[in-house]
py3Dmol code that shows the C-alpha trace and the ligand (Angstrom):
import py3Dmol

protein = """\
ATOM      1  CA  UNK A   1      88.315  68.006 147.141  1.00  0.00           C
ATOM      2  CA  UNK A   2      89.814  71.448 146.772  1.00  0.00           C
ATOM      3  CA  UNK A   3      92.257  71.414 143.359  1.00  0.00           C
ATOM      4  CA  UNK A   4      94.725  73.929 141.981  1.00  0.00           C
ATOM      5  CA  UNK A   5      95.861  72.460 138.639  1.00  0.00           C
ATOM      6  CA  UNK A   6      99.215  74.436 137.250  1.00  0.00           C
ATOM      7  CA  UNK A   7      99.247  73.924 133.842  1.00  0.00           C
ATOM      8  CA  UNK A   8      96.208  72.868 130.787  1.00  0.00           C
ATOM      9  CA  UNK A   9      95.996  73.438 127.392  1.00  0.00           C
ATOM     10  CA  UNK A  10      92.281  73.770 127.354  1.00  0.00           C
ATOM     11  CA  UNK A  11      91.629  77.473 125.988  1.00  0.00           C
ATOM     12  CA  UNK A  12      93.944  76.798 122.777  1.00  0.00           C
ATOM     13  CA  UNK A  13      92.439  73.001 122.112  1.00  0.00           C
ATOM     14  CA  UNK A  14      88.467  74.591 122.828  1.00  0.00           C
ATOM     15  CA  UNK A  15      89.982  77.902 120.782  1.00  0.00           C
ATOM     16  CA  UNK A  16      90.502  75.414 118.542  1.00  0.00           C
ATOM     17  CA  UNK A  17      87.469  73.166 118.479  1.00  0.00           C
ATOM     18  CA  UNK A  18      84.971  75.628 118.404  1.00  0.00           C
ATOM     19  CA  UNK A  19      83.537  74.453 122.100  1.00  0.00           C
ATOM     20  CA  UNK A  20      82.447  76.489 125.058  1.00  0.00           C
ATOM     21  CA  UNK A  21      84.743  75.211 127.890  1.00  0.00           C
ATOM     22  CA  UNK A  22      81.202  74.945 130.243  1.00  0.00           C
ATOM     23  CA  UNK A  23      80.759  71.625 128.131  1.00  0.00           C
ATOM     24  CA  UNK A  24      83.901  71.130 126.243  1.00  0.00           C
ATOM     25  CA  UNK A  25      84.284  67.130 125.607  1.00  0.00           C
ATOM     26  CA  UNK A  26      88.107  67.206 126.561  1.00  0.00           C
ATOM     27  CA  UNK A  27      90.075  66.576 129.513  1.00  0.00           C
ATOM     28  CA  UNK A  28      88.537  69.989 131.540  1.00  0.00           C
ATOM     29  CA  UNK A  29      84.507  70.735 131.207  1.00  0.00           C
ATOM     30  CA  UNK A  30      83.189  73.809 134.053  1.00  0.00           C
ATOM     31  CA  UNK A  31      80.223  70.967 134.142  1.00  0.00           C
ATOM     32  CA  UNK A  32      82.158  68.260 135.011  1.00  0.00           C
ATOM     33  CA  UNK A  33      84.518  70.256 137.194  1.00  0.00           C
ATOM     34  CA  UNK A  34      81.516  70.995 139.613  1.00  0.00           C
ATOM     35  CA  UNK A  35      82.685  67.802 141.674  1.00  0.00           C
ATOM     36  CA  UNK A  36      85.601  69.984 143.121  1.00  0.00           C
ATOM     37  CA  UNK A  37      84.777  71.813 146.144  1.00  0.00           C
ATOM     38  CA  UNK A  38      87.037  74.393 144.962  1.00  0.00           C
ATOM     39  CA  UNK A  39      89.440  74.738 141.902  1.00  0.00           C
ATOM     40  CA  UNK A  40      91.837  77.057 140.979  1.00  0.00           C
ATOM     41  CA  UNK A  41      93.112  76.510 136.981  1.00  0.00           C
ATOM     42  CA  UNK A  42      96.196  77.532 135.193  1.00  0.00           C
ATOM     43  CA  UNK A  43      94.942  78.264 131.408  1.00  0.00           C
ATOM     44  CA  UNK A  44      97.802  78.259 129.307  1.00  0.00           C
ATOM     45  CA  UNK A  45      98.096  80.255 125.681  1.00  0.00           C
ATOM     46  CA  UNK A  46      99.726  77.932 123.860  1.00  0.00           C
ATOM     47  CA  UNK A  47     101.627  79.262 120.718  1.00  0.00           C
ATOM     48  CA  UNK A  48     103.620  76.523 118.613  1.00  0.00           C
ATOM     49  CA  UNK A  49     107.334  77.134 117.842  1.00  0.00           C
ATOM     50  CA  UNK A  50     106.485  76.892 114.109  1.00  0.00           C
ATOM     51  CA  UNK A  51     104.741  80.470 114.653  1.00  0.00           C
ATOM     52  CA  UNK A  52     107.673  83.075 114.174  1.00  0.00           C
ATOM     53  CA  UNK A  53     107.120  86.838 114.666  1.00  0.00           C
ATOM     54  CA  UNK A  54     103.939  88.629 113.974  1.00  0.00           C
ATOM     55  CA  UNK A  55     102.143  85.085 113.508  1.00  0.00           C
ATOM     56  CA  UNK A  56     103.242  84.124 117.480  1.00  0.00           C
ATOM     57  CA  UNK A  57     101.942  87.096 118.430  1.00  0.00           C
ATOM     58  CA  UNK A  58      98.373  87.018 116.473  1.00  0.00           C
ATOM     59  CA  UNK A  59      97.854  83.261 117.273  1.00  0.00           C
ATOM     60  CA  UNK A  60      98.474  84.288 121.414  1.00  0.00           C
ATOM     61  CA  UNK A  61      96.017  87.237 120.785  1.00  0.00           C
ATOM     62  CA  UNK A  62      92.941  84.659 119.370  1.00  0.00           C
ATOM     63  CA  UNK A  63      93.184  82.630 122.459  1.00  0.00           C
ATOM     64  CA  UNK A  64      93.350  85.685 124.941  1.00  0.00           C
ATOM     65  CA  UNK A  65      90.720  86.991 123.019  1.00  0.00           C
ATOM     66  CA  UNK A  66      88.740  83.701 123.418  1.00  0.00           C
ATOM     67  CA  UNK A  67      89.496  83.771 126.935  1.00  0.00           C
ATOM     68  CA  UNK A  68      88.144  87.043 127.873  1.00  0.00           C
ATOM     69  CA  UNK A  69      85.157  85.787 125.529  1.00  0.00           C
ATOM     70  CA  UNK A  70      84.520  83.077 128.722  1.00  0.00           C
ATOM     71  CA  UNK A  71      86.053  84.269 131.466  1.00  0.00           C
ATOM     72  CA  UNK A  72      82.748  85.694 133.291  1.00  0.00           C
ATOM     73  CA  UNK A  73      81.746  82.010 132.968  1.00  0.00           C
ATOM     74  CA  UNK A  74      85.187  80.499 133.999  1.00  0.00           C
ATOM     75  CA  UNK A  75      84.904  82.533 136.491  1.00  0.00           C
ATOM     76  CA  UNK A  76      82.011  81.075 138.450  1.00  0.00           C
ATOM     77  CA  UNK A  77      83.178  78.205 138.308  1.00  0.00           C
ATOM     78  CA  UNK A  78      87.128  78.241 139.365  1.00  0.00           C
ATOM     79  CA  UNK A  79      89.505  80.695 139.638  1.00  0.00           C
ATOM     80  CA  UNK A  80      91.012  81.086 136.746  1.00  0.00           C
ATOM     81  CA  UNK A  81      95.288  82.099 136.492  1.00  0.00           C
ATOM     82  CA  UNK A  82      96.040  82.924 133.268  1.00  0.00           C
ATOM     83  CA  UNK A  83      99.578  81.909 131.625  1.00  0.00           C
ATOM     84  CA  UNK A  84     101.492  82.023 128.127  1.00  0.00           C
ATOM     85  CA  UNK A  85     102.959  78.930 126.845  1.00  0.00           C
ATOM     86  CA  UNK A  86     106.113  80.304 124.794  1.00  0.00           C
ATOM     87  CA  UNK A  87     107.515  83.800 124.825  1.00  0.00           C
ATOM     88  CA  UNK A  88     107.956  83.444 121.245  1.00  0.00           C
ATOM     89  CA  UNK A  89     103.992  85.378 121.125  1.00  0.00           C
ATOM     90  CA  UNK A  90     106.401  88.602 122.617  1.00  0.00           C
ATOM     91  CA  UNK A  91     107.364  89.026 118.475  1.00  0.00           C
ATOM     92  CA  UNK A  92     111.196  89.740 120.308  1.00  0.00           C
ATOM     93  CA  UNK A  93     109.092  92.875 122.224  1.00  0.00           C
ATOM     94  CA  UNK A  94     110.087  93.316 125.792  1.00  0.00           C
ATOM     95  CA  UNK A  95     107.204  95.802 126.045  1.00  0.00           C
ATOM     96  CA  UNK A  96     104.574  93.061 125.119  1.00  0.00           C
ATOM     97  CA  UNK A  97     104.895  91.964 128.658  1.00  0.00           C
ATOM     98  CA  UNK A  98     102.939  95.330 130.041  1.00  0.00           C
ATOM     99  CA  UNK A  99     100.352  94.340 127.644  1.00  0.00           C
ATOM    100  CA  UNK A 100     100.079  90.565 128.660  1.00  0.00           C
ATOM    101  CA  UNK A 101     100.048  91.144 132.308  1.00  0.00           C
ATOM    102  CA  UNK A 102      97.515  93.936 131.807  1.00  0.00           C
ATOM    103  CA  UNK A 103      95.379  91.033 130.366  1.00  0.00           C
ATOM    104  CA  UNK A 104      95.922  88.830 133.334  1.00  0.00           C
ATOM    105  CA  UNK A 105      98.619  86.671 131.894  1.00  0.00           C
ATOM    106  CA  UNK A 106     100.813  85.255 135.379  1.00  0.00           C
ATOM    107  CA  UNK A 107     102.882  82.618 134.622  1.00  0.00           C
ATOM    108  CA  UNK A 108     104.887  82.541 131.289  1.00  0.00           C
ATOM    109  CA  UNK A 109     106.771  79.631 129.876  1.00  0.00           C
ATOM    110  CA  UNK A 110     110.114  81.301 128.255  1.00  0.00           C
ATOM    111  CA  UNK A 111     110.472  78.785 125.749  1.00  0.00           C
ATOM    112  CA  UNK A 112     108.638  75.480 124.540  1.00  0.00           C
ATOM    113  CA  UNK A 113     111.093  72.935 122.895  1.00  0.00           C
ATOM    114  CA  UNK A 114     112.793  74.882 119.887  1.00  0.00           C
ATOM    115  CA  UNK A 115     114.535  78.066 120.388  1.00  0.00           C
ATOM    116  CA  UNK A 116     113.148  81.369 120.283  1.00  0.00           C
ATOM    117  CA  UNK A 117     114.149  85.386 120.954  1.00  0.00           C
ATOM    118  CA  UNK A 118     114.547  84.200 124.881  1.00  0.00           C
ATOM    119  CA  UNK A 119     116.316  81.305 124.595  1.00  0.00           C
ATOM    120  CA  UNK A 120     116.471  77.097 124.121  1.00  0.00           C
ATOM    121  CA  UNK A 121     114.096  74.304 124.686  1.00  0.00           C
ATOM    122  CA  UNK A 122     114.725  71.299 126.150  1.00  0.00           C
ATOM    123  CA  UNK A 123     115.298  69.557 122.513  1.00  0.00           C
ATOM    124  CA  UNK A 124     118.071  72.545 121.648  1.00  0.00           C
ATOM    125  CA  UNK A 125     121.725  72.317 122.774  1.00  0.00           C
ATOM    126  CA  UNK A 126     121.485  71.817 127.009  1.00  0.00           C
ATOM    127  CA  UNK A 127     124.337  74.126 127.197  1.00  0.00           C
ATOM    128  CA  UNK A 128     123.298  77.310 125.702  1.00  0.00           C
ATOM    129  CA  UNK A 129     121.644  79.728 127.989  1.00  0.00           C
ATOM    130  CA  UNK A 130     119.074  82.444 128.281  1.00  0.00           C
ATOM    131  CA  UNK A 131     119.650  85.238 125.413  1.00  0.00           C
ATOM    132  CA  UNK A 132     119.969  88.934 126.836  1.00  0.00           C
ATOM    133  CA  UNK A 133     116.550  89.979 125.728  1.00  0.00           C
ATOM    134  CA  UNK A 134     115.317  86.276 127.779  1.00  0.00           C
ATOM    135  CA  UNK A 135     117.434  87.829 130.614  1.00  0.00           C
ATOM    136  CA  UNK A 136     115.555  91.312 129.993  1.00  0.00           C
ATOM    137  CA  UNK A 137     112.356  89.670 129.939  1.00  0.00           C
ATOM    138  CA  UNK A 138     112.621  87.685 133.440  1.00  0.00           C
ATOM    139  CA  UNK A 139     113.783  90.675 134.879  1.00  0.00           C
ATOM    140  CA  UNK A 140     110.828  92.748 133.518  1.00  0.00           C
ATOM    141  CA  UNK A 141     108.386  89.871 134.501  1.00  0.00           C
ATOM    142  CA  UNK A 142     109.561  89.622 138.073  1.00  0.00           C
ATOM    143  CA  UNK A 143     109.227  93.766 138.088  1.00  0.00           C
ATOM    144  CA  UNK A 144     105.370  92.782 136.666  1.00  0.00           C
ATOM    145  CA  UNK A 145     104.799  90.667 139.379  1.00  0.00           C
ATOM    146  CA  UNK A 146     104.874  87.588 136.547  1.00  0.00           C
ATOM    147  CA  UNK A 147     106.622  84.060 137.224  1.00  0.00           C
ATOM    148  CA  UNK A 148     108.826  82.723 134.867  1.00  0.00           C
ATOM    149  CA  UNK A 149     107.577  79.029 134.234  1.00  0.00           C
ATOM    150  CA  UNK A 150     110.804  76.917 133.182  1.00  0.00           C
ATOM    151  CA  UNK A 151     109.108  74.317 132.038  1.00  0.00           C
ATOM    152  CA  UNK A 152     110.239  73.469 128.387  1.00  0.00           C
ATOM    153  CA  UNK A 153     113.623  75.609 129.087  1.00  0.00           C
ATOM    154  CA  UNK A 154     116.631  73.481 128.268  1.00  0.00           C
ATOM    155  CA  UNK A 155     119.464  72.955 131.146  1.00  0.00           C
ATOM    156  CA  UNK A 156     121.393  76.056 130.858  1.00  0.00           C
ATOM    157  CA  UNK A 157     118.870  78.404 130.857  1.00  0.00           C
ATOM    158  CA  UNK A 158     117.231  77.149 133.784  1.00  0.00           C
ATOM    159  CA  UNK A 159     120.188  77.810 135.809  1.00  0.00           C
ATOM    160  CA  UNK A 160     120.338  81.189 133.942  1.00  0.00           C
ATOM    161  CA  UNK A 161     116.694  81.923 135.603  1.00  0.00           C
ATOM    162  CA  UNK A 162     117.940  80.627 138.732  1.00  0.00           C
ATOM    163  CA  UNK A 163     120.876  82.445 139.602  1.00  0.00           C
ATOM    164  CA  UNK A 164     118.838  85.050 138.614  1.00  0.00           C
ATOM    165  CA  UNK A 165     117.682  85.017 142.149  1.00  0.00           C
ATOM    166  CA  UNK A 166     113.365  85.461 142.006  1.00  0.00           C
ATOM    167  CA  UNK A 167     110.511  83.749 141.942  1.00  0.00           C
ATOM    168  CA  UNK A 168     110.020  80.434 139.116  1.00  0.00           C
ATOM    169  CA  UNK A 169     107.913  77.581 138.576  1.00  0.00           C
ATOM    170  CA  UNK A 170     108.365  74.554 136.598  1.00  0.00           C
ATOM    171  CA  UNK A 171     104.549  74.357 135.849  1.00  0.00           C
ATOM    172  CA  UNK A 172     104.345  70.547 134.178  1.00  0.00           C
ATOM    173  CA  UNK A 173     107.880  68.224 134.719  1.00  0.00           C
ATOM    174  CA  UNK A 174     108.355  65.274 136.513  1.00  0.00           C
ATOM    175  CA  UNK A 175     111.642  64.278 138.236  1.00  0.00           C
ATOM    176  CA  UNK A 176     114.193  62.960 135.697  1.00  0.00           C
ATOM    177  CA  UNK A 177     116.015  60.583 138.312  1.00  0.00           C
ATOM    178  CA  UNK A 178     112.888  58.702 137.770  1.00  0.00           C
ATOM    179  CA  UNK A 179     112.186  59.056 134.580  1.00  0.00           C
ATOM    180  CA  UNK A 180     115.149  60.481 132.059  1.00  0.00           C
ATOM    181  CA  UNK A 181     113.847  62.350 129.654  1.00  0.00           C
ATOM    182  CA  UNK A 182     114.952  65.972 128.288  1.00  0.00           C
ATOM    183  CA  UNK A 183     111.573  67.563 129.660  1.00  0.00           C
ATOM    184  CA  UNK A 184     112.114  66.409 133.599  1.00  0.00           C
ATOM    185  CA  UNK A 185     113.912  67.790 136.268  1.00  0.00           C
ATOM    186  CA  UNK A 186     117.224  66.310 137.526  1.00  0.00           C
ATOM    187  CA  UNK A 187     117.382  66.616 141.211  1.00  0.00           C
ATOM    188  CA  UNK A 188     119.449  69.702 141.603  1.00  0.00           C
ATOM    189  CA  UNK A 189     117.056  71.208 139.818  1.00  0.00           C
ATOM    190  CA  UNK A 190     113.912  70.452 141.757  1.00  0.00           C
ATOM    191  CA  UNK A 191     116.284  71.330 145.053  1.00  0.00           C
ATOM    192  CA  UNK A 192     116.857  74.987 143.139  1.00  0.00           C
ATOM    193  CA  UNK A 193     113.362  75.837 142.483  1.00  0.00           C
ATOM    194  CA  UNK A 194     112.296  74.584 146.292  1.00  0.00           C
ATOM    195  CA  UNK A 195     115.046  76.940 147.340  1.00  0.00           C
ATOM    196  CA  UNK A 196     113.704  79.678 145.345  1.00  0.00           C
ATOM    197  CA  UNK A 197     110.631  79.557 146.726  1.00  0.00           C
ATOM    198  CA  UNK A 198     108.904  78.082 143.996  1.00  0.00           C
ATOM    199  CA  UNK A 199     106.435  75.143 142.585  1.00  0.00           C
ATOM    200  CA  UNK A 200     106.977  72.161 140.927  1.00  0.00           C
ATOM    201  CA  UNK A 201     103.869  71.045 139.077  1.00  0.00           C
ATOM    202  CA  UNK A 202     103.631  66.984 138.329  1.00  0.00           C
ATOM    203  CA  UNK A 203     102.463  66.330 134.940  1.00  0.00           C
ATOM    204  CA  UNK A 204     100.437  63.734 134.619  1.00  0.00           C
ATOM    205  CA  UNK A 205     101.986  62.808 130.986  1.00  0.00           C
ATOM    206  CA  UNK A 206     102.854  59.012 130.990  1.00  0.00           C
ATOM    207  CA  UNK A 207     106.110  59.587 128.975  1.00  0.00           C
ATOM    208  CA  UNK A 208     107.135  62.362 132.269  1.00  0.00           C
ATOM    209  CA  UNK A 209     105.958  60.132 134.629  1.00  0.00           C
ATOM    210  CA  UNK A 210     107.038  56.648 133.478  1.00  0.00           C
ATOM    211  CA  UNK A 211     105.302  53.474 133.791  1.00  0.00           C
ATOM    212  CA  UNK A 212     101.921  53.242 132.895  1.00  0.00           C
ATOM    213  CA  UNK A 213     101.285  56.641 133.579  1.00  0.00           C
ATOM    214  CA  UNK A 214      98.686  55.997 136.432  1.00  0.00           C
ATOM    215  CA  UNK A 215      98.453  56.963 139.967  1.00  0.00           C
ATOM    216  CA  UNK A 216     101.159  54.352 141.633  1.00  0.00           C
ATOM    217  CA  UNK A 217     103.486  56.421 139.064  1.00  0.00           C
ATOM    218  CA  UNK A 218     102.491  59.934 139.938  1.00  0.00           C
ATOM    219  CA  UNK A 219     103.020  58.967 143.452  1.00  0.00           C
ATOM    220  CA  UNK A 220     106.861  58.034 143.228  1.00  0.00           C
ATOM    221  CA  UNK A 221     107.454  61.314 141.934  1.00  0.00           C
ATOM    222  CA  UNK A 222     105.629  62.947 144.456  1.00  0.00           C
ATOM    223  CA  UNK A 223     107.027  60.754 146.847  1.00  0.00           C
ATOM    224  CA  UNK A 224     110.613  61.819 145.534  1.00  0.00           C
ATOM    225  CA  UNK A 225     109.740  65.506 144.898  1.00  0.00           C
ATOM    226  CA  UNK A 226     109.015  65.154 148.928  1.00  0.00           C
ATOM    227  CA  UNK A 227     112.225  63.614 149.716  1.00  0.00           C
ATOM    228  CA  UNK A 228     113.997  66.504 148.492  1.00  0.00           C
ATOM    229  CA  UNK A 229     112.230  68.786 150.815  1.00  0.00           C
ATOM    230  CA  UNK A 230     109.651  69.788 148.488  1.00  0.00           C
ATOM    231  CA  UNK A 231     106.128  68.989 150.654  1.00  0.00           C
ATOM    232  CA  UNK A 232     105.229  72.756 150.452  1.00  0.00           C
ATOM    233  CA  UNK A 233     106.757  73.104 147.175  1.00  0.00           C
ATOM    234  CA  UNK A 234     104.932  70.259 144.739  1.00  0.00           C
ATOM    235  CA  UNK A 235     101.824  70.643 143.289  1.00  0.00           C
ATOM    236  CA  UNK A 236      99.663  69.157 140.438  1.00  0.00           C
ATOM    237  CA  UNK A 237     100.665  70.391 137.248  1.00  0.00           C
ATOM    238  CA  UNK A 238      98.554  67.680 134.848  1.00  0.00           C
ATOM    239  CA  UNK A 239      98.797  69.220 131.163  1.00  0.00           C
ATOM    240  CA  UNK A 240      95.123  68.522 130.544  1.00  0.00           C
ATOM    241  CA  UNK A 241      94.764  69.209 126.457  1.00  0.00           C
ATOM    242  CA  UNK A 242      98.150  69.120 125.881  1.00  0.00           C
ATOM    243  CA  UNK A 243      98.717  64.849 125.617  1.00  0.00           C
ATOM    244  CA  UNK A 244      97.225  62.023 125.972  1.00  0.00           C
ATOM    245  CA  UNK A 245      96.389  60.950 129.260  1.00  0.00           C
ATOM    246  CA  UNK A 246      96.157  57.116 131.436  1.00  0.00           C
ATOM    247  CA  UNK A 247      92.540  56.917 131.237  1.00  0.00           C
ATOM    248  CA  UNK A 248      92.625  56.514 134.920  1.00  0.00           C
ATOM    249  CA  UNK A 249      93.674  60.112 134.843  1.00  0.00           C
ATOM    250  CA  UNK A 250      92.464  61.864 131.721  1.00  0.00           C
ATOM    251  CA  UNK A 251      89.966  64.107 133.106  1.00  0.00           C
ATOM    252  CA  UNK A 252      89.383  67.074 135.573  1.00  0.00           C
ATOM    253  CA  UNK A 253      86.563  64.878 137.301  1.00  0.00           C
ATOM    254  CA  UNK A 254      89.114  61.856 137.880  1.00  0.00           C
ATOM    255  CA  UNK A 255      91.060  63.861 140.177  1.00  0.00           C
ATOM    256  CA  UNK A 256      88.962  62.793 143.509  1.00  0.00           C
ATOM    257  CA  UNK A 257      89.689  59.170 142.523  1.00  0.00           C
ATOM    258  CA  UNK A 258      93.858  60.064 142.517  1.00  0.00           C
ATOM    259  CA  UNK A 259      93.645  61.727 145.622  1.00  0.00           C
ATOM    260  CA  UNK A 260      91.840  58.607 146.989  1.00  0.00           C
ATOM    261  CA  UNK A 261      94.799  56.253 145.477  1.00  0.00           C
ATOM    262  CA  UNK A 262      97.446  58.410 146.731  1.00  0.00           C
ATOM    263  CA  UNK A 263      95.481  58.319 150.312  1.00  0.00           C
ATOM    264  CA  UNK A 264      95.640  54.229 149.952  1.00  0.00           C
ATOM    265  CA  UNK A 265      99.179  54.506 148.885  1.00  0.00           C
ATOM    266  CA  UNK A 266      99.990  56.127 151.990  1.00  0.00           C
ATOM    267  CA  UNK A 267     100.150  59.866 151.238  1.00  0.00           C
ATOM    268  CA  UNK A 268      98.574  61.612 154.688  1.00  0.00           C
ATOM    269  CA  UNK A 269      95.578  64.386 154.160  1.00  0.00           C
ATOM    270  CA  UNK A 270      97.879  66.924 154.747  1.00  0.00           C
ATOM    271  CA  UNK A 271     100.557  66.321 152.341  1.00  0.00           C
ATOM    272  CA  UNK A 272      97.454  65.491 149.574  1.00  0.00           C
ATOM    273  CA  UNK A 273      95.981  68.856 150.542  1.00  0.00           C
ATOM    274  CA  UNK A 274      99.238  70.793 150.223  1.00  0.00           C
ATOM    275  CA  UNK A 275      99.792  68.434 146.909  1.00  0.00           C
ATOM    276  CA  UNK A 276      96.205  69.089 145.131  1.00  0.00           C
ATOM    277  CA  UNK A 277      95.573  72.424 146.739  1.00  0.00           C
ATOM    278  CA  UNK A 278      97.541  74.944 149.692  1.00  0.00           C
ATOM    279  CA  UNK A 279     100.680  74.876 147.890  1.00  0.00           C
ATOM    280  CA  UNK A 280      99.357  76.331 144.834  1.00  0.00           C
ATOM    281  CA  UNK A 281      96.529  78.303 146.232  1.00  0.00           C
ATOM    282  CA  UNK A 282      99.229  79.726 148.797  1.00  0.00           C
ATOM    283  CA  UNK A 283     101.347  80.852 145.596  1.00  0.00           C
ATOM    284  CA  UNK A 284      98.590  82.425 143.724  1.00  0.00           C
ATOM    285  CA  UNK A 285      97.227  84.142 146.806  1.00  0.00           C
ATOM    286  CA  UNK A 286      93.993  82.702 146.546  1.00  0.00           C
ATOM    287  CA  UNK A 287      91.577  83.524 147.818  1.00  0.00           C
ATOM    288  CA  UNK A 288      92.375  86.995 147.721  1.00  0.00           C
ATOM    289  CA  UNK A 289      93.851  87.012 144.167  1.00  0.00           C
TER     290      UNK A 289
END
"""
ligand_1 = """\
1
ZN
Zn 103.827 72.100 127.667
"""
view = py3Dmol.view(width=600, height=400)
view.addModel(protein, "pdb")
view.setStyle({"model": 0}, {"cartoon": {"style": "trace"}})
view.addModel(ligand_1, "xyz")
view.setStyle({"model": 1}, {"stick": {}})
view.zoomTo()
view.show()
């Protein structure tokens, strides 16, 4: 199967471990990966909220560095789309952004849970919005040719970013009339980044996704994501290294085995290879990226 996974946390957790990703022993391995036929990856730079300042912007810097340490290797094995996981690594510098998207960085996530320089996670007040300098910064990434990921971003400033009027994804939520919880989607939401031309990447999380956490529960939010006209929009979005997984699903090389449960559960080829694959790759531009 061809994959295009929106969001892991492998670079920081391998960063981290001391492993190579080629045989890393959590949820992603390049060896393990080789039973995709093609695979596109979101690696995300994730920087804690309890970093402030210089620190955010230092502990982003290791696990860039790392990354261009094994990118040549990443490289022949996926395509690799590199992303930030909390603006709070921009030290409050709107000029940071030149130097992160010089470095490949794609996608950033404006916020994780807490508040920083941008603006307010989703455990912060749901009514206060994007901060200028956030406002600054999604216009400047947009003007980058970045994507705001709104993942993490608290209910206000999502619809800050989205009458904003550009591109956005929400990299790793689930749909919240499923499952409440402060890190899902409500409806209109999902319907406002379809509209904006978007993606809406399914985490895989059990506490997102409800239920046990295994495939029959990934497919009723893809099922609903659908039903709000999202079949080009939707795409995987599994947070590999960043929880813990159904151990139906916790690994890169378990991914043929969802597809073939979402298959029995009625999902047709095309909508699984829009799901695991076009609608992502189409984003991204790949192949040509
Ligand atoms: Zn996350």
């Amino acid at each position: 199967m061809k994959l295009c996974d929106l969001h892991c946390d492998t670079l920081t957790e391998c960063r981290k471990k001391g492993e190579g990703i080629a045989r890393a022993t959590g949820h992603i391995s390049l060896e393990r990966a080789a039973c995709l036929e093609e695979w596109a990856q979101v690696f995300a730079v994730f920087v804690p909220d309890t970093l402030r300042g210089r620190d955010a912007a230092n502990e982003c810097d290791r696990t860039l560095d790392f990354y261009d340490a094994q990118r040549e290797e990443l490289a022949r094995h996926c395509t690799p789309i590199l992303a930030l996981e909390n603006a709070n690594a921009l030290n409050g510098d709107l000029s940071r952004l030149e130097e992160l998207a010089r470095r490949g960085v794609r996608l950033v996530t404006l916020t994780w849970n807490g508040a920083n320089e941008l603006g307010f996670g989703a455990r912060c007040d749901p009514e206060r919005g994007l901060t200028e300098f956030g406002k600054l910064c999604v216009r400047r990434m947009w003007e980058l040719g970045m994507v705001p990921d709104v993942s993490h971003l608290n209910e206000a400033g999502f619809w800050d970013v989205a009458g904003m009027g550009g591109r956005m994804v929400a990299s790793h939520s689930c749909c919240a009339a499923l499952q409440p919880h402060g890190r899902n989607l409500s409806d209109a939401q999902i319907e406002a980044v379809i509209a904006a031309g978007g993606l809406i990447g399914l985490a895989l999380y059990p506490e997102f996704l409800g239920g046990a956490g295994a495939a029959a529960d990934a497919a009723r939010h893809l099922r609903h994501i659908i039903a709000l006209g999202g079949a080009d929009r939707a795409a995987l979005g599994s947070d590999f290294d960043g929880c813990t997984l159904h151990p139906s699903l916790a690994g890169i090389e378990k991914m043929p085995a969802l597809d073939e449960e979402l298959a029995e559960l009625g999902f047709s080829e095309e909508i699984r290879r829009k799901f695991f694959w076009e609608n992502g790759a189409n984003f991204f531009g790949i192949p040509a990226l």
